[in-house]
C-alpha positions as CSV (number, residue, x, y, z in Angstrom):
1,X,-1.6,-16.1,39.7
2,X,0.9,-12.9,38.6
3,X,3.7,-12.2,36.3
4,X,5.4,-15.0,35.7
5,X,8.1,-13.4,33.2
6,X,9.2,-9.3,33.1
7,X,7.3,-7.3,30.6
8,X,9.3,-5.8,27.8
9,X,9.2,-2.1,26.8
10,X,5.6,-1.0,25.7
11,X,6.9,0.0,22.1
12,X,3.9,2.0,21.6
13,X,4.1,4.0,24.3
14,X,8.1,4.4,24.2
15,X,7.5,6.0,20.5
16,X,4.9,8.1,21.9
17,X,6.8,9.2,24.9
18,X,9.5,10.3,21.6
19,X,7.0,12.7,19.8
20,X,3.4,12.5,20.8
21,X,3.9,15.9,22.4
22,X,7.1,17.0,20.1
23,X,5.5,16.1,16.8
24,X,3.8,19.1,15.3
25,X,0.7,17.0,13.5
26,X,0.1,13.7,15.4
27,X,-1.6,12.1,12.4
28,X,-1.6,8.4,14.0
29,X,-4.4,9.5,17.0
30,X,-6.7,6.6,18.3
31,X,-8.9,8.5,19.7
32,X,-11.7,10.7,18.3
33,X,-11.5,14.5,18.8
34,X,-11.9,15.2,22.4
35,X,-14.6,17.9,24.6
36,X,-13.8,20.0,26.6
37,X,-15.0,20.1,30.3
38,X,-17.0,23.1,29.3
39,X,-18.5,21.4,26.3
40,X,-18.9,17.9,28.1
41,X,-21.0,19.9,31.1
42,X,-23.1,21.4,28.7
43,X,-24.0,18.5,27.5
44,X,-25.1,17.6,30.9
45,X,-27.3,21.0,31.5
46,X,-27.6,22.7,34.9
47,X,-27.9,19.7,36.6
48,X,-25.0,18.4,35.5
49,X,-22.5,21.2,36.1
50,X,-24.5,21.6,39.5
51,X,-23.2,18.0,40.6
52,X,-19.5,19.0,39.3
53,X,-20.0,22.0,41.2
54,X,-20.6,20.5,44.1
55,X,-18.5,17.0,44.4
56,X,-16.9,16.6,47.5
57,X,-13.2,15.3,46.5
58,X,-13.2,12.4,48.7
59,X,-13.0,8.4,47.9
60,X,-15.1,6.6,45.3
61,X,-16.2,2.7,45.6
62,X,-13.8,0.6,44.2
63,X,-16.2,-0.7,41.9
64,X,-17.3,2.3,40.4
65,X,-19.9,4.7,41.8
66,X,-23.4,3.4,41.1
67,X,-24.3,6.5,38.7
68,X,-21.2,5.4,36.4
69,X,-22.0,2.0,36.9
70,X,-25.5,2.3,35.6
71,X,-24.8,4.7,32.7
72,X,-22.3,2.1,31.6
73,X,-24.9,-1.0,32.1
74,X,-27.3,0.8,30.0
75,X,-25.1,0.5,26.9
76,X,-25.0,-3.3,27.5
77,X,-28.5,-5.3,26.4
78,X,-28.0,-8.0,29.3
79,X,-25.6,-6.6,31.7
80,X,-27.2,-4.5,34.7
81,X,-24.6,-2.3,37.3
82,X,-23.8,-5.3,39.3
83,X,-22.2,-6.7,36.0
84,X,-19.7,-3.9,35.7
85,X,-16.4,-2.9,37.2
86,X,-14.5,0.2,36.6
87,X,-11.2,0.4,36.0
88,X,-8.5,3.7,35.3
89,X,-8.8,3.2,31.5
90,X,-8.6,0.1,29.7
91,X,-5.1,-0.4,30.1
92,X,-5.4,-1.3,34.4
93,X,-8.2,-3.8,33.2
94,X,-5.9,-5.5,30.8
95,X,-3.4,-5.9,33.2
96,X,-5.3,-7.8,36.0
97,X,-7.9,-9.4,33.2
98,X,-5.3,-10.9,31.1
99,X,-3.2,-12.5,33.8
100,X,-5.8,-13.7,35.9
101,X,-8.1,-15.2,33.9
102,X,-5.7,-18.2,33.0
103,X,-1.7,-18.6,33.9
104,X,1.7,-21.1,33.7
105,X,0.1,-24.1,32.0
106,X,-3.0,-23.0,30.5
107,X,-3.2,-21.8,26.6
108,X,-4.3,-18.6,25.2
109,X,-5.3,-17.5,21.2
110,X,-5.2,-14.3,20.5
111,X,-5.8,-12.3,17.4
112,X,-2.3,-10.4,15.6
113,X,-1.8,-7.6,14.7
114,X,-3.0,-6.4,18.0
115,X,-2.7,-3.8,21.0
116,X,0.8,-4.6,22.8
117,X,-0.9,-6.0,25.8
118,X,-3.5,-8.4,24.4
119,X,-0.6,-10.5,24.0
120,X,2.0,-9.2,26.3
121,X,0.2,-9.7,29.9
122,X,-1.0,-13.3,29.0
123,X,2.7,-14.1,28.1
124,X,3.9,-12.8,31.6
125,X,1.4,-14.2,33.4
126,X,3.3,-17.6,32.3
127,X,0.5,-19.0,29.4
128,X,1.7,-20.4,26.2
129,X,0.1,-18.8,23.3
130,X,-0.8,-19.0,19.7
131,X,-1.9,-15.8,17.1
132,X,-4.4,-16.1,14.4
133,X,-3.3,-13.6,11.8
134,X,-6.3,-11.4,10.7
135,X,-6.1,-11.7,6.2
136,X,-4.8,-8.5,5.0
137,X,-5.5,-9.5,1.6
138,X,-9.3,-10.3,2.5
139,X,-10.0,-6.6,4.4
140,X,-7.7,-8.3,7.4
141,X,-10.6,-10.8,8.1
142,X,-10.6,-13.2,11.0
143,X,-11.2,-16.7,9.6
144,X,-13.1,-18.7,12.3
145,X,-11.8,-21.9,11.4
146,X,-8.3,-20.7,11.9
147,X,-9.4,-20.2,15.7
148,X,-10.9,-23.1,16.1
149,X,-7.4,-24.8,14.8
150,X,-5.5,-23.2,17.5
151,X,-7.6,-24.2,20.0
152,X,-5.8,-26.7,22.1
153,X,-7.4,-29.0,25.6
154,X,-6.0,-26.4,28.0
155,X,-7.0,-23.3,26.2
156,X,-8.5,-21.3,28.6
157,X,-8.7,-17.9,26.8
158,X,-9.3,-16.1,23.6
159,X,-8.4,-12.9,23.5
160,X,-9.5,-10.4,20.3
161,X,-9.7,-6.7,19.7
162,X,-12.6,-5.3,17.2
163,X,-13.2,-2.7,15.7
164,X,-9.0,-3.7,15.4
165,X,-6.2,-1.6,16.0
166,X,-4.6,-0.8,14.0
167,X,-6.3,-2.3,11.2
168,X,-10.0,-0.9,11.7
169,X,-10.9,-4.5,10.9
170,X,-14.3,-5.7,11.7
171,X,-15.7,-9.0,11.6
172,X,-19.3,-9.8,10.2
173,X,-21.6,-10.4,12.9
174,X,-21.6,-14.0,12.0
175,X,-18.2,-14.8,12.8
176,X,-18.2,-12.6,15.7
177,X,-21.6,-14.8,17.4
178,X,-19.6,-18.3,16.1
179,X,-16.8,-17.0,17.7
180,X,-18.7,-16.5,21.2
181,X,-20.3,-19.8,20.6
182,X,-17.4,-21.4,19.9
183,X,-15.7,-20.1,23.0
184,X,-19.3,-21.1,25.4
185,X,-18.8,-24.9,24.0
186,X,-15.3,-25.1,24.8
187,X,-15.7,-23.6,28.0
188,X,-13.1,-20.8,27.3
189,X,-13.0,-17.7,28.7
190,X,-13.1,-15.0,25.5
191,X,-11.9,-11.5,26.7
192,X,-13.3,-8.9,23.9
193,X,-11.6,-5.6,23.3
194,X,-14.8,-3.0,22.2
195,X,-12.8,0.4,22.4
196,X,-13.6,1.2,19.2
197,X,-17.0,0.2,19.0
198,X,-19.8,2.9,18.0
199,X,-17.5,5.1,15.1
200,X,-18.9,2.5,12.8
201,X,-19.7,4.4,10.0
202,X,-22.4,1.7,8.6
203,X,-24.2,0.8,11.2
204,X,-24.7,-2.7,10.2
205,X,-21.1,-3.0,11.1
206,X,-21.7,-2.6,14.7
207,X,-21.3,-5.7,16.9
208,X,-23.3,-7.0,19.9
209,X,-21.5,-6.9,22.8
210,X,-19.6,-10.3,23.8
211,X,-20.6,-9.8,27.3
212,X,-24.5,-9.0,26.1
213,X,-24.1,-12.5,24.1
214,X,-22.2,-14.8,26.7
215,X,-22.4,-15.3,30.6
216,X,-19.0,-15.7,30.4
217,X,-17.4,-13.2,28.5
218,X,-15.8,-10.0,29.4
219,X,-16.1,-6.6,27.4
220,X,-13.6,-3.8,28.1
221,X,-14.2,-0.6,26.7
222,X,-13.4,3.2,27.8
223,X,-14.2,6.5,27.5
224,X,-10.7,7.3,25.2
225,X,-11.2,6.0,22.0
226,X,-15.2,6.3,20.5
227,X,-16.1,9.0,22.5
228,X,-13.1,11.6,22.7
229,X,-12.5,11.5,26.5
230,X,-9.1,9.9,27.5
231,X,-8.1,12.3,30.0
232,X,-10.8,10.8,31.9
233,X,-8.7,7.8,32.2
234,X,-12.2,5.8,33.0
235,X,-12.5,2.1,31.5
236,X,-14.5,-0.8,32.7
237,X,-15.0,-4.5,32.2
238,X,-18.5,-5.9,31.7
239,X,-18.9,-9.4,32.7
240,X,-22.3,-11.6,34.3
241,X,-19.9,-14.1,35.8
242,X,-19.5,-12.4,39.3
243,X,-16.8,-14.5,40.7
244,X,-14.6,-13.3,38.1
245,X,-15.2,-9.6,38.7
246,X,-14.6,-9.9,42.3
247,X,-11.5,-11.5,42.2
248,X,-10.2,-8.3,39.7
249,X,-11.8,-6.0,42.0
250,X,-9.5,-7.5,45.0
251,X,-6.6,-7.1,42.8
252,X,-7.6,-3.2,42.3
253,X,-6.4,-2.7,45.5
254,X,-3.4,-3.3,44.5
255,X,-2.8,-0.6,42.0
256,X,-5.4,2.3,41.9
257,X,-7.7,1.2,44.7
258,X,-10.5,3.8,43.2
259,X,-10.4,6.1,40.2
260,X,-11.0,10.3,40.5
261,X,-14.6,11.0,41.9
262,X,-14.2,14.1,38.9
263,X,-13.7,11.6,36.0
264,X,-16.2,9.1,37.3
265,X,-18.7,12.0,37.4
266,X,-17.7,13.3,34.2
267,X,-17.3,9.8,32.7
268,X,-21.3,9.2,34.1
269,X,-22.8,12.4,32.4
270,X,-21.0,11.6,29.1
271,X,-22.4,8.3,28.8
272,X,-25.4,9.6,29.6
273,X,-25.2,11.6,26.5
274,X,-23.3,9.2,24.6
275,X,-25.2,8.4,21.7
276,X,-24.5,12.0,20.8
277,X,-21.2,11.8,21.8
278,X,-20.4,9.0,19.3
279,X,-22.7,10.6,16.9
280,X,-20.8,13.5,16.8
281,X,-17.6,11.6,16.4
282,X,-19.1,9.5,13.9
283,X,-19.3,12.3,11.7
284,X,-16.1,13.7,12.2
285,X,-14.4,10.7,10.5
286,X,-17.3,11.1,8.0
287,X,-15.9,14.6,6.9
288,X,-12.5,13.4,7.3
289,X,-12.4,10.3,5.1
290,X,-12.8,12.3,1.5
291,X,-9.5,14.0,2.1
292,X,-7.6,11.0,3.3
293,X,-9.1,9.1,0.2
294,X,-8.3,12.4,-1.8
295,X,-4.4,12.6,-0.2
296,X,-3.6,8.5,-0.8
297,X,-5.5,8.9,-4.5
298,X,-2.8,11.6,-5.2
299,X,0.1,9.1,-4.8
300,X,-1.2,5.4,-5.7
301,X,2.4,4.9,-6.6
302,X,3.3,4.9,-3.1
303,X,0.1,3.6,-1.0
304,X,-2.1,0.8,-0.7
305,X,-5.4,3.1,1.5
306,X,-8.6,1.4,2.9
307,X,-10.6,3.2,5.2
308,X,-11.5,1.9,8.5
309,X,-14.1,-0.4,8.9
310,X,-14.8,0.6,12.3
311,X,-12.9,3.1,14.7
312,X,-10.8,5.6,13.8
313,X,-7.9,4.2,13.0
314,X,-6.1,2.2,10.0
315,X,-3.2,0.1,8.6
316,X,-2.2,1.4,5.0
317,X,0.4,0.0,3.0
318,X,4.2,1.8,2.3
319,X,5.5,0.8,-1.3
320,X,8.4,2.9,-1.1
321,X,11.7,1.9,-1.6
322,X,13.0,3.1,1.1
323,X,10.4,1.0,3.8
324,X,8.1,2.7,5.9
325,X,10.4,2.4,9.2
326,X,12.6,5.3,6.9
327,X,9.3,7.0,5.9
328,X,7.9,7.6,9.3
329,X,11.1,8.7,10.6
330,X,12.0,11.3,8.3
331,X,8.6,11.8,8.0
332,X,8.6,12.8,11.8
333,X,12.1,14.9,12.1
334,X,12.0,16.9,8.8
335,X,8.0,17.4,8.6
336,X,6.6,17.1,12.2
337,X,4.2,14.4,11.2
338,X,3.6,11.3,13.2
339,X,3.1,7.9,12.0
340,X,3.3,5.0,14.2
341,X,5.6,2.3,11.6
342,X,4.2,-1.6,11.3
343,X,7.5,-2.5,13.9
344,X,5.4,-1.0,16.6
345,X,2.7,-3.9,16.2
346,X,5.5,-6.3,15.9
347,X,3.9,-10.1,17.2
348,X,5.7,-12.7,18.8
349,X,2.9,-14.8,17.3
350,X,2.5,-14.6,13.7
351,X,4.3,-12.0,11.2
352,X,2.6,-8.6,11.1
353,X,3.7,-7.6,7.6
354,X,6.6,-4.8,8.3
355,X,5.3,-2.2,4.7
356,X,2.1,-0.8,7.1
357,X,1.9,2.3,9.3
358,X,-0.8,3.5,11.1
359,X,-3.2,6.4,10.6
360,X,-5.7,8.1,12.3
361,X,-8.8,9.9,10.8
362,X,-10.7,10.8,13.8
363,X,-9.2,14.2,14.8
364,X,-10.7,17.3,13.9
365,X,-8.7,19.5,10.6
366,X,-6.6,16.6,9.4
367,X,-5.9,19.0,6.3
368,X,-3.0,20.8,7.5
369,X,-1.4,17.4,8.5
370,X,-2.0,15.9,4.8
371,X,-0.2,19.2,3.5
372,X,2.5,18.7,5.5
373,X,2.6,15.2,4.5
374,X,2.2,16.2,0.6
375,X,4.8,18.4,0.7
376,X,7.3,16.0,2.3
377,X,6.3,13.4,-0.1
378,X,7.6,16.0,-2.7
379,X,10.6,17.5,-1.4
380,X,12.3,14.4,0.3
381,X,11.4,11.4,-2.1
382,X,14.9,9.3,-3.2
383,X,15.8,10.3,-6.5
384,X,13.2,13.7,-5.9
């Protein structure tokens, strides 16, 4: 199986290429305030920065090196190092995951609004698909019964993204285990998305792992987005269905072959100091939240806010008259502040409602951004 049709511009990424790095106040961040290598080794103690010290700079395993494979299986409740493959971030897993696991003729479901890719790489890999909408007016929910709708004989995959972006939707831990069992009865392959998971703020929001609850399921996750680390450019794929991982692990070859011995050491003594990590994190967005809840409370006329449910990031609503595509452009040119507008999460699949913009709130100092925002808000309003 391979690309079957030609991927289309990564909107996300062609925005960010624009201003990520022009944009004085990137206030749209998915990823929680990052370490330093300093900061990171310390965590780590003497033996730590020892082993950095002294890493010879030659070729890893493909699979991952067994110290970063078993600091990653001991996040998982039923997945051991043999059930994980490492990847250079998320985004190379998605790739090969998403147009290997099913292809021309088979049927995927995946959740909207959603990470480009979850929906592109299926489509070019040839499969016909269909989106379930997440309910904006009901905390963007996933109804269950709306999956199990879609579901046609030849679905082979389901493909969902919680803690959501860019929503910070997450599901109740009962849809989420029908939703496994659903997928186990059918005999279709569900592909999980867990980058967010750990900045739940109530941790009674925090799921189980779909690869800790089915044989079959896989569970990407990375060091970018709950614990601060995307320069690391380490993600993996937890899965106890071997064949599967061997068959991405051939394709691997094709593209990075093995990630940087550095990042997969680093990568190995942050996990092993990961519930700190995410701790840390955690309460970052806790301080954040009162002034983003202060900042939208100043101007109801012009926003619908929720916080995120999970992760770091969220999906408010524009009621401006002049749309928020206008907003987060002039927002951008005249006040350095970047907003990623709802056309970037645009769906082949179902309508992702065009008044929304995402926000990030996991970033250290957020205040000077909000200022910046305020003061727009009050010089360059139509009819200001």
């Amino acid at each position: 199986m391979g690309l079957a049709r030609p991927l289309p511009d990564f909107r996300l990424e062609v925005h960010f290429a624009r201003w990520e790095f022009e944009a004085r106040y990137n206030l749209t961040a998915s990823d929680a305030e990052t370490m330093t290598v300093r900061e990171l080794l310390d965590l780590g103690g003497d033996e730590a920065r020892a082993a950095f010290d002294e890493l010879a700079l030659r070729y890893v395993p493909t699979w991952g090196t067994e110290r970063l494979r078993g600091a990653i299986a001991a996040t998982y409740e039923a997945c051991g190092p043999d059930d994980v493959l490492v990847f250079s971030g998320a985004e190379e897993a998605m790739f090969w995951a998403l147009q290997l696991l099913a292809g021309p003729g088979d049927h995927a479901v995946v959740t909207v609004p959603n990470y480009q890719s979850l929906e592109t790489m299926p489509g070019a890999a040839g499969m016909d698909m269909t989106g379930v909408l997440l309910d904006e007016r009901d905390g963007w929910r996933l109804h269950l019964d709306q999956v199990e709708a879609a579901l046609r004989p030849n679905t082979r995959l389901v493909a969902v993204n919680f803690p959501n972006n860019p929503t910070g939707a997450v599901p109740d831990a009962g849809t989420f285990a029908g939703l496994v069992e659903l997928c186990d009865e059918r005999g279709i392959r569900l592909f999980s998305d867990e980058v967010y998971r750990g900045l739940e703020l109530d941790p009674a929001r925090t799921l189980p792992q779909a690869a800790d609850l089915s044989p079959t399921a896989l569970s990407l996750n990375v060091m970018s987005k709950s614990y601060g680390l995307p320069g690391l450019r380490i993600g993996w794929l937890a899965c106890r269905d071997h064949e599967v991982l061997e068959r991405l692990e051939r394709h691997k070859h094709y593209t990075t072959i093995c990630n940087a011995g550095p990042s997969e050491l680093l990568a190995a003594i942050a996990l092993e100091a990961g519930e700190r990590i995410q701790a840390r994190n955690r309460e970052i967005v806790a301080e954040n939240l009162p002034q983003f809840d202060a900042f939208f409370a100043r101007h109801p006329e012009l926003f619908e806010w929720a916080p995120p449910q999970g992760g770091c990031v969220t999906f408010p609503r524009y009621l401006g008259a002049e749309g928020v595509e206008e907003l987060c452009r002039l927002l951008v040119e005249r006040a350095g502040v970047l907003l990623l507008p709802a056309s970037l999460y645009r769906s082949g699949l179902a309508t992702v409602p065009e008044d929304r913009f995402r926000i990030g709130v996991g970033r250290r100092n957020p205040g000077p951004a909000l200022e910046a925002f305020d003061a727009y808000l009050a010089g360059y309003m139509p009819g200001s």
